[in-house]
C-alpha positions as CSV (number, residue, x, y, z in Angstrom):
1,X,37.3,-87.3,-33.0
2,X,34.0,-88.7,-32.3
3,X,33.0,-86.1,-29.1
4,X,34.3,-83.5,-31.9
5,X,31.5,-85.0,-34.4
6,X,28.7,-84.8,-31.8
7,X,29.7,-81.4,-30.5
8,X,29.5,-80.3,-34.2
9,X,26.3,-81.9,-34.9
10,X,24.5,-80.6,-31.4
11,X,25.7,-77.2,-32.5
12,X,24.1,-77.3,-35.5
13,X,21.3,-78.6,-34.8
14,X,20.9,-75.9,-31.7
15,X,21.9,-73.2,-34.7
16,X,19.3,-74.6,-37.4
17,X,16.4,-73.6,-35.1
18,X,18.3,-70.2,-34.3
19,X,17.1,-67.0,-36.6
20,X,19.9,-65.2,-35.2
21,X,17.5,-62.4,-33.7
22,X,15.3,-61.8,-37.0
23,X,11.9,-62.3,-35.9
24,X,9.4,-63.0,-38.6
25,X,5.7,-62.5,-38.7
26,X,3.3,-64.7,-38.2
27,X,1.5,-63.9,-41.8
28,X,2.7,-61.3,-44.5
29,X,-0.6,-59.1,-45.1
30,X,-2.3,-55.9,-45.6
31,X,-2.3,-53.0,-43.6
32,X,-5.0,-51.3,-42.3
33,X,-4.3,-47.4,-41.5
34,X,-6.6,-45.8,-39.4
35,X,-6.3,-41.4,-40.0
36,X,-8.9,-40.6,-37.9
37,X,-7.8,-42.8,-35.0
38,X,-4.4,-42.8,-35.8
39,X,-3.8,-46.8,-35.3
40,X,-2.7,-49.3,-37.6
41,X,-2.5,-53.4,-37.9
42,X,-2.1,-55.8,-40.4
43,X,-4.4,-58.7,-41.7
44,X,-3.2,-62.1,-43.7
45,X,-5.2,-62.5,-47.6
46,X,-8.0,-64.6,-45.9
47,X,-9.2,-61.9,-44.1
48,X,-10.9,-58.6,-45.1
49,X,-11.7,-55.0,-42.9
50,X,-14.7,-53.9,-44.0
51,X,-15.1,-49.9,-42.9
52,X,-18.8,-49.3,-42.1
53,X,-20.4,-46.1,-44.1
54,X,-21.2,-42.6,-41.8
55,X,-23.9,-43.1,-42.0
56,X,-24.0,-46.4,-40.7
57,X,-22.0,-45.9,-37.7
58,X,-24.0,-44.7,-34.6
59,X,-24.2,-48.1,-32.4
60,X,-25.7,-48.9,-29.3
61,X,-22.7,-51.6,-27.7
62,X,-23.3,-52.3,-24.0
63,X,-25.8,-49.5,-23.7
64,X,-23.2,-46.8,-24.8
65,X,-23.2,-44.6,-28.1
66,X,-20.4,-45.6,-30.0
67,X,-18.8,-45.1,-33.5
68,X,-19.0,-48.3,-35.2
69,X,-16.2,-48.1,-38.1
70,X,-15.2,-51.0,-38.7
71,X,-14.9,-55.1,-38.7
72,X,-12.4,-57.8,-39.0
73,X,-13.8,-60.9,-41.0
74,X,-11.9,-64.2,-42.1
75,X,-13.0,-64.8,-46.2
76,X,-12.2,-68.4,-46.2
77,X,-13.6,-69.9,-43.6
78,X,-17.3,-70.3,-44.5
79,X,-19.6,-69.3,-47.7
80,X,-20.1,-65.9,-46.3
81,X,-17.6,-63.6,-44.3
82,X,-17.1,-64.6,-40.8
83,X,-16.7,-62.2,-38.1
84,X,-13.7,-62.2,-35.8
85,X,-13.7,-58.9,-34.3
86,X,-15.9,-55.5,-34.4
87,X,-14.0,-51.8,-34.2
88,X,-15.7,-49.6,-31.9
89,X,-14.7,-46.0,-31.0
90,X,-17.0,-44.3,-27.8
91,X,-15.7,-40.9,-26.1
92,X,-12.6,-41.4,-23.6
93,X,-13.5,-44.4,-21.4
94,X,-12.1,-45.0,-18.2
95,X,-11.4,-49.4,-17.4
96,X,-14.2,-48.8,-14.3
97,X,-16.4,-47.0,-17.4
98,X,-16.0,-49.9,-19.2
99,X,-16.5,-52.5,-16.7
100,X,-19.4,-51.4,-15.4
101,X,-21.1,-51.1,-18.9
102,X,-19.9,-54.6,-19.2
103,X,-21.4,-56.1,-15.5
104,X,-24.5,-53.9,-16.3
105,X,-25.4,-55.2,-19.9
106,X,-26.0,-59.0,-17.8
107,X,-24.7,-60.8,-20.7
108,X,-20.8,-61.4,-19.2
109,X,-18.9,-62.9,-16.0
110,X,-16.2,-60.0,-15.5
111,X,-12.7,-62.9,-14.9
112,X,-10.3,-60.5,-15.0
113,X,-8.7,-56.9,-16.3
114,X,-5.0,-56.3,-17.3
115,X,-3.5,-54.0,-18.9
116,X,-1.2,-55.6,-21.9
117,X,1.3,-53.6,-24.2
118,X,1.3,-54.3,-27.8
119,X,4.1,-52.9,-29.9
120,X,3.5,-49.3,-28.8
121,X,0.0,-49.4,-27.7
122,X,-1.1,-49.9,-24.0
123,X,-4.8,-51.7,-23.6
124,X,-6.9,-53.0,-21.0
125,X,-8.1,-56.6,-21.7
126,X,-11.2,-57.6,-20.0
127,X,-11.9,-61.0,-20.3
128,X,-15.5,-62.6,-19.7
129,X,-17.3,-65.8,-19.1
130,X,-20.2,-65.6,-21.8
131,X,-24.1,-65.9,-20.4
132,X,-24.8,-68.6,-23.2
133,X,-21.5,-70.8,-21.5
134,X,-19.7,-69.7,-18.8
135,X,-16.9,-71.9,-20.4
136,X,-16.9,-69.9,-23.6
137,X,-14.8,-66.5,-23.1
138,X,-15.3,-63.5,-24.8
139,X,-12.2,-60.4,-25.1
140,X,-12.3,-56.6,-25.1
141,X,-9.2,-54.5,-25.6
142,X,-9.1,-50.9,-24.8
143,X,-6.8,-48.4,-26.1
144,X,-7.0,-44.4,-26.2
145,X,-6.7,-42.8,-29.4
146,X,-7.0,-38.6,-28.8
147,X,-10.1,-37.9,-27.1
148,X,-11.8,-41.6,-28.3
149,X,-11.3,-45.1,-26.5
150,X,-10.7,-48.0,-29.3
151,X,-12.3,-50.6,-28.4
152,X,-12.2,-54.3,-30.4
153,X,-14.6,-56.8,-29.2
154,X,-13.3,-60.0,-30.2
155,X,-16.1,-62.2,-31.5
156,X,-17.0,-65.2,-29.0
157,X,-14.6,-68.5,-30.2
158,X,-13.0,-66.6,-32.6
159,X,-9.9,-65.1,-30.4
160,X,-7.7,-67.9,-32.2
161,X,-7.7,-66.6,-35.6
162,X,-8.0,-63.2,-34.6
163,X,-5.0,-62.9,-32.3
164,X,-2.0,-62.9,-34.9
165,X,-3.9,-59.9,-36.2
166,X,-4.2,-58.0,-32.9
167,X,0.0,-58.7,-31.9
168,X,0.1,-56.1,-35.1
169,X,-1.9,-53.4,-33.8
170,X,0.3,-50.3,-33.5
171,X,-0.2,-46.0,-33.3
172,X,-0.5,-44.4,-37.2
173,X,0.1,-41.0,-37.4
């Protein structure tokens, strides 16, 4: 009777940390749906996407021309918005493009380059030593959308709170 006690309480102890297969997200949020580059993700309340006007969006990033549409900012964490992450769209890149743009621009130590799948989505991930601390890393992810190469350069210390967001990125159509 007792090893039938213990066998039933093990069991439900192993069961009570089971979701039997549901997975659950790590936030309920928002969606932000991208037409014009067909991709989507979704943000929790405390943070905010804050599309850039037309007019506003020509960019020098790295020495390239890019299309600067949009950024990911947490609401909470200080007086003013905080940036985690800007949105940057430059005509088809290749990963050498992009890494020399990166070596050239002097402000990064190139540590590596995958290529990571998220939900349906296939990016390159550079990640970088910073020049102001070479202990500091800073993040790129890549991703074609059409003729235009996404790009989301995730703000320096602020991967953290930006990476629940970027498990949600996905294609929109």
């Amino acid at each position: 009777m007792k090893k039938l006690i213990i066998v039933l309480s093990v069991l439900a102890l192993i069961g009570a940390g089971c979701n039997w297969g549901k997975s659950e997200p790590a936030f309920v949020g928002t969606a932000y749906e991208n037409s014009e580059y067909s991709f989507a993700f979704d943000y929790p309340e405390t943070m905010d996407v804050h599309s850039r006007d037309p007019g506003l969006q020509p960019y020098k990033y790295l020495g390239m021309d890019v299309q600067f549409f949009a950024s990911v900012r947490d609401v909470v964490k200080d007086a003013q918005p905080t940036n985690l992450a800007f949105l940057l769209a430059s005509p088809r890149l290749t990963a050498d493009d992009f890494r020399a743009k990166l070596e050239a621009s002097g402000a990064a130590d190139l540590q590596e380059v995958e290529t990571v799948k998220i939900n349906d989505l296939t990016m390159y991930k550079f990640t970088n030593a910073t020049a102001m601390d070479p202990e500091i890393m800073k993040y790129h992810y890549l991703f074609d959308r059409g003729d235009q190469t996404i790009i989301i350069s995730v703000f320096v210390g602020e991967f953290g709170p930006f990476e629940p967001v970027l498990s949600t990125f996905r294609s929109f159509k």
